[in-house]
C-alpha positions as CSV (number, residue, x, y, z in Angstrom):
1,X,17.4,133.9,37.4
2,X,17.8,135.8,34.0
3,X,16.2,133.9,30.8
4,X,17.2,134.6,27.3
5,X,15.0,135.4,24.4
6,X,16.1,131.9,23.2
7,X,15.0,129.9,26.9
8,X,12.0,132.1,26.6
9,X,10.8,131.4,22.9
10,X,11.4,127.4,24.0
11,X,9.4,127.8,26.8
12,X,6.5,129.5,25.0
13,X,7.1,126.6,22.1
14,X,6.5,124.0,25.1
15,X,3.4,125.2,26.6
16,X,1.6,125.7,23.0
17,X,2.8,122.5,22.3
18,X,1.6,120.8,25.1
19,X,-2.4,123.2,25.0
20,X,-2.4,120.7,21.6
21,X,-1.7,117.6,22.7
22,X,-4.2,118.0,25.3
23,X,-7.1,119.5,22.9
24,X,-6.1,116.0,20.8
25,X,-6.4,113.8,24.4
26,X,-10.0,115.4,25.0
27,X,-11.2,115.0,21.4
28,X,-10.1,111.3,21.0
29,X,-11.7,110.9,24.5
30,X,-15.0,112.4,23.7
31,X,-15.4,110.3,20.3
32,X,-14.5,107.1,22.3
33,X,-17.1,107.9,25.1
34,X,-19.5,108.7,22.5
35,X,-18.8,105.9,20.1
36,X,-19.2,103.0,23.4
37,X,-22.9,104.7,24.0
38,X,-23.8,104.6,20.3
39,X,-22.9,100.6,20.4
40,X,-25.0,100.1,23.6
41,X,-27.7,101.9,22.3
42,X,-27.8,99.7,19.2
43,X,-27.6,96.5,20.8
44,X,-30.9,97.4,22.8
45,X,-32.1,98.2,19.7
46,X,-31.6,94.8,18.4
47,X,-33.0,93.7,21.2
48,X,-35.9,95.7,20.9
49,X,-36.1,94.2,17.2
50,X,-36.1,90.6,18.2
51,X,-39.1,91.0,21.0
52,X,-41.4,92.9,18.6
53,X,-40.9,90.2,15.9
54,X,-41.2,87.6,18.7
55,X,-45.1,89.2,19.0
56,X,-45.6,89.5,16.0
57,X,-45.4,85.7,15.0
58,X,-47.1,85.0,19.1
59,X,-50.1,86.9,17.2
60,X,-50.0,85.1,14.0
61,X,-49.7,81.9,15.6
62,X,-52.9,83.0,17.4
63,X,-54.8,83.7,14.5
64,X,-54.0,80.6,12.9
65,X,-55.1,78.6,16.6
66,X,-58.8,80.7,16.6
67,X,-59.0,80.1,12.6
68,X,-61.5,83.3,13.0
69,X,-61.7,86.3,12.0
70,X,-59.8,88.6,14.8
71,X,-61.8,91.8,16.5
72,X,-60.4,94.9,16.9
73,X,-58.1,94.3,19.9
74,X,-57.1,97.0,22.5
75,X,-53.3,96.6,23.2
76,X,-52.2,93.7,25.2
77,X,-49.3,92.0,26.5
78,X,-47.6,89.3,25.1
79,X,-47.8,86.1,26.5
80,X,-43.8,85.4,25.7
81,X,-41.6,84.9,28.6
82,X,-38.7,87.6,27.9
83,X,-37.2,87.5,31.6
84,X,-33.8,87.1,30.2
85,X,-33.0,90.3,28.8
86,X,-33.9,91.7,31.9
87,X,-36.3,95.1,31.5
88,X,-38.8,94.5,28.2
89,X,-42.0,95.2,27.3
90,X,-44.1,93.8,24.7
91,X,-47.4,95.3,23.5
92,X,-49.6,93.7,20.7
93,X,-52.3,96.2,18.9
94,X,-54.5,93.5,16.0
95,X,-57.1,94.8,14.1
96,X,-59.0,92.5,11.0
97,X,-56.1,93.2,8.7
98,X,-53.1,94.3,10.6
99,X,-50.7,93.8,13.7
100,X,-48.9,96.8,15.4
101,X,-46.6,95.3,18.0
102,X,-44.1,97.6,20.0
103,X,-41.3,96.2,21.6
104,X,-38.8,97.9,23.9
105,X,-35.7,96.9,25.6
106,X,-33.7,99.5,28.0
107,X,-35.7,102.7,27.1
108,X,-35.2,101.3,23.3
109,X,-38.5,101.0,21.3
110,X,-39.1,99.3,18.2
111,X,-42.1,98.8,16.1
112,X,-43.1,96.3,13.4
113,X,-46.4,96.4,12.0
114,X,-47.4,94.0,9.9
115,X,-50.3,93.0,7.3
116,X,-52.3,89.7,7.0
């Protein structure tokens, strides 16, 4: 079968045509994929958030029950039940003036340190 230039030309036309639309595919793909993990990284963050500040006001509620002057603490669990989110840690650090608690959620760590 003999092509013309003009068959030819078209042909060549199609297959750069369809390279691009393909290239756009992958790259509207890849920002999606990487978009869903950003959001699912954030909401263990949150997470993360929400059982550091739960230690934080365990510890201060502490205080307030012992009405004493706390001692330099090694890092300890908290107390707090967290079984519903599944895979958490809580870690409370006090010292006489301050409160380092590190929370995590997922492989998702957050610290809040506070000041008393």
């Amino acid at each position: 079968m003999k092509y013309t230039e003009k068959q030819k030309g078209s042909l060549y036309l199609t297959v750069v045509l369809l390279g691009i639309v393909l290239a756009i595919a992958i790259g509207v793909t890849g920002i999606i994929v990487t978009g869903s993990n950003l959001i699912k990284g954030l909401g263990d963050s949150v997470r993360a958030f929400h059982i550091a500040d739960s230690g934080v006001e365990e510890e201060l509620y502490r205080l307030r029950q012992e009405s004493g002057v706390p001692k330099d603490d090694p890092p300890n669990p908290c107390s707090s039940s967290f079984t519903n989110y599944g895979i958490t840690t809580c870690t409370i650090q006090s010292t006489s003036t301050s409160l380092k608690v590190i929370g995590s959620y997922n492989g998702s760590q957050r610290r809040i340190e506070a000041d008393y």
